[in-house]
N, C-alpha and C positions, 0 to 999 in steps of 0.2 A: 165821834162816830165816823164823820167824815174820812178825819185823818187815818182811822183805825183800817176805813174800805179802800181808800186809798194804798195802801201799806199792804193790804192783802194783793189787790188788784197786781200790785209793782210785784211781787211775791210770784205769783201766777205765772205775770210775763216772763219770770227771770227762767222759771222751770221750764215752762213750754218754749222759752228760746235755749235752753240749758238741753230738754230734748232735739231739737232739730240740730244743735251742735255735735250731739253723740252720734245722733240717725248718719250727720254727714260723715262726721269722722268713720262710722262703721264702714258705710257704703263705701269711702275714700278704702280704707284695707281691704275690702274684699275687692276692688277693683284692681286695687294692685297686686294683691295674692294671685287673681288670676290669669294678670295680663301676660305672663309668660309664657300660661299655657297655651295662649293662640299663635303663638311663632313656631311654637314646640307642633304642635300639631300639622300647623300650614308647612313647616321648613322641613318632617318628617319623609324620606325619600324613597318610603317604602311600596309603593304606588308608582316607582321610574321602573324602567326596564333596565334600567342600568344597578338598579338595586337587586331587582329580582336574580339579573345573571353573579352579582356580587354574592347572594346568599345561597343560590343552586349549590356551588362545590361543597357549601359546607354543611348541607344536608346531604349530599352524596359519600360523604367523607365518615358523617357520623353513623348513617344505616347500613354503610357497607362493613366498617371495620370488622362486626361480631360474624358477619361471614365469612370473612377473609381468614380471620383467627379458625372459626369452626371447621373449614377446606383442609387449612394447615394440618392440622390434627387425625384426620378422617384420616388417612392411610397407614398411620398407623395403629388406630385403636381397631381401627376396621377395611382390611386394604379390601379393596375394588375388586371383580373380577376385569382385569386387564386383557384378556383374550376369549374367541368365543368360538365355537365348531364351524370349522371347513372343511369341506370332503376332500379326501387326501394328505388333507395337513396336519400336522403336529406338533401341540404344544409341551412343548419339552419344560417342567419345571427340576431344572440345571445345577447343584452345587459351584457357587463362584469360580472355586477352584480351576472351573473346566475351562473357562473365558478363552484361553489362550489357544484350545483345541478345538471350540464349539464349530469356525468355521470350517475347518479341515472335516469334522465329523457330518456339517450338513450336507457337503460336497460329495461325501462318501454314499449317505444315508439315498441323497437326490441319482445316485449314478446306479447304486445297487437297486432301488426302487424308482427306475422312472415314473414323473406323475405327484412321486409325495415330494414332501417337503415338510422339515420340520423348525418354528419357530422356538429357538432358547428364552426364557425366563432365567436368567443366571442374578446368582442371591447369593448369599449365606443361606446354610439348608435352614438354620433356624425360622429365618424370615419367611422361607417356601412352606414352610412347615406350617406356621401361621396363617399366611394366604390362604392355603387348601383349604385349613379347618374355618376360615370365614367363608370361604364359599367362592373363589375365585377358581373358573374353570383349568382343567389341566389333563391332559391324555398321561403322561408320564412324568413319573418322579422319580429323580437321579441324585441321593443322597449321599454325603461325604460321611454320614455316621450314621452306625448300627439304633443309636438311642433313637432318635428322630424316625426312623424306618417302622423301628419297633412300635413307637407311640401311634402311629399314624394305621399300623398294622390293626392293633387292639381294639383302634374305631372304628376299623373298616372302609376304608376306605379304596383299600386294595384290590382287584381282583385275584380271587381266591388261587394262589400258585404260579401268579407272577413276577413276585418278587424275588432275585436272584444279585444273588455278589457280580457284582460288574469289573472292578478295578479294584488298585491299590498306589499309595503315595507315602513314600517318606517325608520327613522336617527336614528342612536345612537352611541355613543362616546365607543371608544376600546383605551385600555392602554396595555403595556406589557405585560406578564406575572406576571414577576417579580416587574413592577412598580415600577421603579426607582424615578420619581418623584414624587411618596409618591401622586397620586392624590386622593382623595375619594370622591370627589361630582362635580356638572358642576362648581362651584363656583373655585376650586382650578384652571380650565382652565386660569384662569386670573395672575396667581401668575408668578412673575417675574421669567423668566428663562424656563419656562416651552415652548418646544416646539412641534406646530404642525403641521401636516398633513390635507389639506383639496384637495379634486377636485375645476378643474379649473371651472368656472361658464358655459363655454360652455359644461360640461357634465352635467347629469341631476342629476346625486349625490353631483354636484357642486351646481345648481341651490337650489336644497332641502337644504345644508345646511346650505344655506346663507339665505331662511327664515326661519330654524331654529334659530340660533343665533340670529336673527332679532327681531323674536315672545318673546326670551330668555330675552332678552334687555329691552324690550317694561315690563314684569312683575316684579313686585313689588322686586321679591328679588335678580336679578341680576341691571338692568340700563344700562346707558351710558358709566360709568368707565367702568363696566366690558365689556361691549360689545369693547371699543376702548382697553381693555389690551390684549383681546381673541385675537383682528386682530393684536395686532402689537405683538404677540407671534405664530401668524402665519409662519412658514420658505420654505414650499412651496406647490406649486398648481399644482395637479399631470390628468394627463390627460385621468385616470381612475378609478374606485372605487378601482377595486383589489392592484392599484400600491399606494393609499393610504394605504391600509392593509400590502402590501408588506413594508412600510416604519414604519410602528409599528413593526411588527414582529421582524424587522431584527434590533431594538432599535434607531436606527437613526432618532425618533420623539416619545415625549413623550407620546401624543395621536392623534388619528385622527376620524374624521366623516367618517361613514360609511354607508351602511344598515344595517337590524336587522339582515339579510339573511347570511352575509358574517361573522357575529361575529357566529350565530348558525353553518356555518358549518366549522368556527376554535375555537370552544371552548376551545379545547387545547392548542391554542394557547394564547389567550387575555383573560382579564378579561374587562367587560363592565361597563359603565353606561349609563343609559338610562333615554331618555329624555320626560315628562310629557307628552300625546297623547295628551292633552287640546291646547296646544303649539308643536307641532309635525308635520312635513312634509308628510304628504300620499302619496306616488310617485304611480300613476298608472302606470300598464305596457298594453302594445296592441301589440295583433297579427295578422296579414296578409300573403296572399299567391299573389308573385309577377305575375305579367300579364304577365313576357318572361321567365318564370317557363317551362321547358321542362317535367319537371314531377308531373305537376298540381294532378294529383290523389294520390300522394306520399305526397304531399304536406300538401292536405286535411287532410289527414289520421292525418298526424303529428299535425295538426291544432285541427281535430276532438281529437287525446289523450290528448293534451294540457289539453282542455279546459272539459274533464273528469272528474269522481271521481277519477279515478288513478291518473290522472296527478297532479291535483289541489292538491290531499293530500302528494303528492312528495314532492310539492311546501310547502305547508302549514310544514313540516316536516322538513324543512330548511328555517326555516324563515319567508316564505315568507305567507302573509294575503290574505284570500278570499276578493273579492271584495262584 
């Protein structure tokens, strides 16, 4: 019986020392599992000043960007109104076209009316077209096309009976100066390699030059070949007249379709050819004075010199055709 309590007792001690070896061993891993985390914690540098200016830019960096993208966009989903009523003054929403005339005309406008003065908005009419019907202010609208005049008509935004034919502009083809591409007639437009420059069809010097080419095609001494060599030596469609002129000038297209207007006042810059009036595009232009016009009598004014001997021979002086 001795031996037997004995044997137990030795039993006993072997467990409860068999426990205290696990208790250590556990206590031993969990001490080590989380001795790293007190370096991790202490060595964390997020609590320096030198941390916080490290992490500033890249929270300025992450909440600005969706507003920098949304700015992008806004003008044109939705342009701005860019100008706002001054007594005397006038905001002229201008067909591109005119760029090359606007300051000769506000010279004119400011001498015939002392006092006024009238500010250009010069666009593509389609894009002015746009502005208005967002809601950007405008005393006057100076369209290069009847459609746009018309649309804008139908909503009203007219004053009733002042809208009137102002001007007129032929197409014609501008090359370099220098004319790198050796072109010297519409015919060489076709020649392999040669590239150009046209407006996109939704502006109205788009619309014009696509039935010029068209008219081009249709007679005896160009055809079908040249009409399909002219398009597929097309390289792109620019979404203003001037930015067509911009991409001759600066040689990055061999030639481009224009007005007569825009080559008369860079003579210095291009040399032209010009296309048969039997076969020629007439682009009318039209002026109107808008009905949420704050300075309706400013307006008129500017309306009444337009449409002048002064103004008409401004016009007629760069380019542009009496009607």
């Amino acid at each position: 019986m001795q031996q037997k309590s004995s044997t137990r007792t030795l039993m006993i001690i072997g467990i409860v020392i068999n426990l205290l070896l696990v208790t250590a061993l556990i206590a031993g891993c969990t001490s080590t599992s989380t001795a790293p985390a007190t370096p991790s914690a202490t060595a964390a540098p997020v609590s320096t000043p030198a941390a916080l200016e490290t992490a500033a830019p890249t929270l300025v960096v992450t909440t600005a960007a969706p507003a920098a993208t949304k700015e992008a966009v806004k003008p044109t989903s939705t342009p701005k109104p860019v100008y706002t009523y001054s007594e005397g003054n006038v905001v002229a929403y201008t067909a591109a076209s005119l760029s090359g005339v606007s300051p000769k005309l506000a010279e004119g406008f400011e001498k015939m009316y002392p006092g006024h003065k009238v500010v250009f908005n010069l666009a593509g009419t389609q894009a002015l077209k746009t502005q208005v019907q967002n809601g950007a202010y405008c005393d006057v609208f100076i369209s290069a096309s009847n459609s746009y005049t018309n649309e804008l008509t139908k909503g009203g935004y007219f004053v009733s009976g002042t809208v009137k034919p102002l001007t007129s502009n032929y197409v014609i083809v501008i090359l370099p100066k220098d004319n790198p591409a050796n072109i010297r007639s519409l015919s060489d437009l076709a020649k392999k390699g040669v590239k150009i420059a046209v407006a996109d069809k939704s502006v109205p010097v788009g619309t014009a030059t696509t039935s010029v080419i068209a008219n081009l095609a249709k007679s005896a001494n160009y055809g079908k070949e040249w009409n399909s060599s002219v398009y597929g030596n097309i390289v792109t469609y620019e979404t203003s007249e001037p930015a067509v002129a911009g991409k001759v000038e600066l040689g990055e297209v061999d030639a481009g379709f224009v007005y007569e207007s825009t080559y008369i006042a860079g003579k210095d810059k291009f040399v032209a050819i010009s296309v048969p009036k039997a076969i020629n595009y007439l682009q009318t232009y039209t002026i109107g004075v808008m009905k949420d016009s704050t300075s309706k009598g400013a307006a008129a004014d500017f309306e009444t010199f337009m449409l002048s001997a002064d103004g008409q021979q401004i016009l007629e002086d760069y380019g542009f055709r009496p009607l």
